[in-house]
N, C-alpha and C positions, 0 to 999 in steps of 0.2 A: 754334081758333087762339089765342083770348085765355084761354086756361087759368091762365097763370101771372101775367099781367095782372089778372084777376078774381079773385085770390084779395087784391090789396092791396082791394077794396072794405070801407070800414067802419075802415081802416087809417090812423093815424096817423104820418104820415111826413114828412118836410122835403122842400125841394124839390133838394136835391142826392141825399137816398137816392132820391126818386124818379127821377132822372135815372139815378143809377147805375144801378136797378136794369131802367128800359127800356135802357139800354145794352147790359145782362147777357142780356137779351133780347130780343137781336138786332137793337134799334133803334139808330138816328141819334140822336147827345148833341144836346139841345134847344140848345147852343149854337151848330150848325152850322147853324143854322138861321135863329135868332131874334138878336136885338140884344137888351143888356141892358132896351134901354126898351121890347121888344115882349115879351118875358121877363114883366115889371114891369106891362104893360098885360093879358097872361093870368091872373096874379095877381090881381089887381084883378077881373077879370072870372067868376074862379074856373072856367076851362077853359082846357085846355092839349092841345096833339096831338104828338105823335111818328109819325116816318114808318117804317115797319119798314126793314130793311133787304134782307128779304129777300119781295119781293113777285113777286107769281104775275100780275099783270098790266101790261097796259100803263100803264093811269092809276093815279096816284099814291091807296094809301089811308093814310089816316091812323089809330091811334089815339086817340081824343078821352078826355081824364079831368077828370070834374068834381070840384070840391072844395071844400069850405070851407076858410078860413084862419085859422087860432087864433095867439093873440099868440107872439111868437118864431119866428114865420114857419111854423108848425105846419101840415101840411094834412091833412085828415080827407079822405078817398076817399068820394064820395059814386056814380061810377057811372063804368063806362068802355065804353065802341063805337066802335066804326069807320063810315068813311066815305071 
């Protein structure tokens, strides 16, 4: 299921191409979700989750993506799973 999610691991990316690009697949924009200052506290903490939009169960799973943050707000994909 995380096929095309797994392949940003290792991938330097922003955090808007990352949003776009879990949008693109088939997730909920991390904006519908989060407040700029809970956005801003994932950051900081260097994990972030997306809720797919298209789940097979009743309880809610998330995507989880770790990362490091390089200056100009740069993030390195350090690992991504569900939960």
């Amino acid at each position: 299921m995380l096929k095309n999610e797994l392949s940003l691991i290792g991938e330097k990316i922003t955090f808007e191409e990352l949003n776009n690009f879990m949008i693109e697949n088939n997730y909920y924009s991390i904006y519908n979700d989060l407040s700029e200052r809970e956005i801003q506290d994932c950051l900081n903490e260097g994990v972030i989750a997306f809720e797919s939009k298209s789940q097979d169960t009743i309880e809610d799973i998330y995507t989880y993506i770790e990362f490091e943050v390089f200056e100009n707000n740069i993030l390195k994909i350090n690992n991504i799973f569900e939960m």
